[in-house]
C-alpha positions in Angstrom: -12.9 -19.6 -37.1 -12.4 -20.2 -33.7 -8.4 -21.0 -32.3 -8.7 -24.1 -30.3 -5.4 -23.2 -28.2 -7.0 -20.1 -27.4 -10.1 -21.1 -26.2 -8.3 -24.1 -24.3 -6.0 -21.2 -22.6 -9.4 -19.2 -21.6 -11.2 -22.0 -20.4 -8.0 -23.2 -18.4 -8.1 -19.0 -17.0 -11.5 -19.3 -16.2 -11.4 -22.6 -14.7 -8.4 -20.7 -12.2 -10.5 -17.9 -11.6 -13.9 -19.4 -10.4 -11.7 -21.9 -8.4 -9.6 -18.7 -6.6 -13.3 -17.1 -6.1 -14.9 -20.4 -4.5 -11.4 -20.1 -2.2 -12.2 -16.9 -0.9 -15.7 -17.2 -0.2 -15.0 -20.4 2.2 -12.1 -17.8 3.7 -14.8 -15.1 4.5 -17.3 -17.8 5.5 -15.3 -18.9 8.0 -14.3 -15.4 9.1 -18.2 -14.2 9.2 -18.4 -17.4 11.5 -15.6 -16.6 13.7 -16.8 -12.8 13.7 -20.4 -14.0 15.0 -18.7 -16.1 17.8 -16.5 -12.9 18.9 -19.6 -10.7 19.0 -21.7 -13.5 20.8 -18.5 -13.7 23.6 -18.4 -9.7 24.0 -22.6 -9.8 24.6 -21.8 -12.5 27.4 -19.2 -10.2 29.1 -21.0 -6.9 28.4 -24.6 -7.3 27.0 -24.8 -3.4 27.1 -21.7 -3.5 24.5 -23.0 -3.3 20.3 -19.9 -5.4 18.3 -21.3 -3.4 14.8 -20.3 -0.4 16.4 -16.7 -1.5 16.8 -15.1 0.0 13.4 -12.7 -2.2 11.3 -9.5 -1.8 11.7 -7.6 -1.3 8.0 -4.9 -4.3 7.3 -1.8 -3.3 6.0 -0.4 -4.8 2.9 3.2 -5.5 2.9 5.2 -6.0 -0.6 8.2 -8.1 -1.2 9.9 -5.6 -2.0 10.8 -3.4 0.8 11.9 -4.5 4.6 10.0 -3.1 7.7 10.4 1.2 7.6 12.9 0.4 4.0 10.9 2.6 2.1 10.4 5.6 4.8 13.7 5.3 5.4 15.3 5.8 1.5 12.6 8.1 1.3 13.6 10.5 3.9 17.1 9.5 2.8 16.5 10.8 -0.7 15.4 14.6 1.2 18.2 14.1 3.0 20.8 13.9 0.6 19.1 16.5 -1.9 21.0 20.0 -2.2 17.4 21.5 -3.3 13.9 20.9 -2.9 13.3 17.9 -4.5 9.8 16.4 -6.4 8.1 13.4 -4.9 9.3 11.9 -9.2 12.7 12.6 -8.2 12.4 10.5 -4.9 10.8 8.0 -6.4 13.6 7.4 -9.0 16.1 7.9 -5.8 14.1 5.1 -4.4 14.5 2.5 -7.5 17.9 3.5 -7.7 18.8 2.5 -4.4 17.3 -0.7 -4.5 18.7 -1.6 -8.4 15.0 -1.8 -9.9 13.8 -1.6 -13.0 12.6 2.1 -13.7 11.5 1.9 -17.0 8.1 0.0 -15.5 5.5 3.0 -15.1 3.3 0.9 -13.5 5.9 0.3 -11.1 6.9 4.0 -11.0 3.3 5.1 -10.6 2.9 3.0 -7.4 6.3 3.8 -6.0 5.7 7.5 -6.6 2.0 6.8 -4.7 3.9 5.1 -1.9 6.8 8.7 -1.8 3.7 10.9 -1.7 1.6 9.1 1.0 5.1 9.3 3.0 5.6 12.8 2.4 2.1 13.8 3.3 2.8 12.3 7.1 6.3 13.8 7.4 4.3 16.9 6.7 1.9 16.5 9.4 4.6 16.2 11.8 6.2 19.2 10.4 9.4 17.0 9.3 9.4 18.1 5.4 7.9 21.1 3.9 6.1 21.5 1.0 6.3 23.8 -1.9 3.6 23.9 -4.6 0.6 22.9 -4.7 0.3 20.0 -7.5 2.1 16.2 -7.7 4.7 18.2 -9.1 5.4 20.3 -5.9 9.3 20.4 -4.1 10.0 18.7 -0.9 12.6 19.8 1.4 13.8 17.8 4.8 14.0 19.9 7.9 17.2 19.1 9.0 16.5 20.0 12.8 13.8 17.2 12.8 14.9 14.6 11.0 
């Protein structure tokens, strides 16, 4: 009962897989490697200094898809632009519109809209946009004086 063309296709997939995984874990032996020789060279310049307490710093991911500041930029361009408060959905489609994308993705709509909300939560702190509701639903409005 068993599909030889699909088993072949699995065992191909697999063979990928373990291959990508045995890639990666040279990659972070060679980091841990490096890592140890950066903590050795801080001990020899300040032996009171403790590398573990030194805290990660977070890398960020860029996509293909969007230039350096693109996406803050149509972002705040969408509140711009808006006669009314406007829903961080409503942005995001702004957003796909501008740059001629697919919207009928939701996978791609669910991770732009993530992107519009992270965005409008900082423009927020700095008291650029204001916020009405309380849910994902909730209407943002530019203030013009800031932006």
């Amino acid at each position: 009962m068993t599909e030889p063309h699909v088993v072949s296709a699995l065992v191909r997939k697999r063979a990928e897989l373990s291959g990508q995984i045995r890639d990666l874990e040279r990659r972070i032996e060679r980091q841990r490697i490096s890592l140890a020789n950066l903590d050795a060279t801080i001990r020899l310049f300040s032996p009171e200094a403790n590398p573990d307490a030194i805290r990660p710093k977070r890398q960020n991911r860029r996509t293909m898809y969007f230039a350096r500041n693109e996406f803050s930029r149509l972002t705040l361009d969408a509140l711009r632009l808006a006669p009314a408060p406007i829903s961080s959905a409503d942005i995001a489609g702004s957003i796909l519109r501008a740059k001629n994308m697919q919207s009928d993705d939701e996978a791609m709509n669910v991770l732009i809209n993530e992107r519009v909300l992270c965005i409008l939560r900082k423009l927020h702190k700095r008291g650029a946009v204001v916020k009405t509701g309380v849910t994902r639903n909730a209407q943002w409005t530019a203030v013009p004086e800031l932006l």
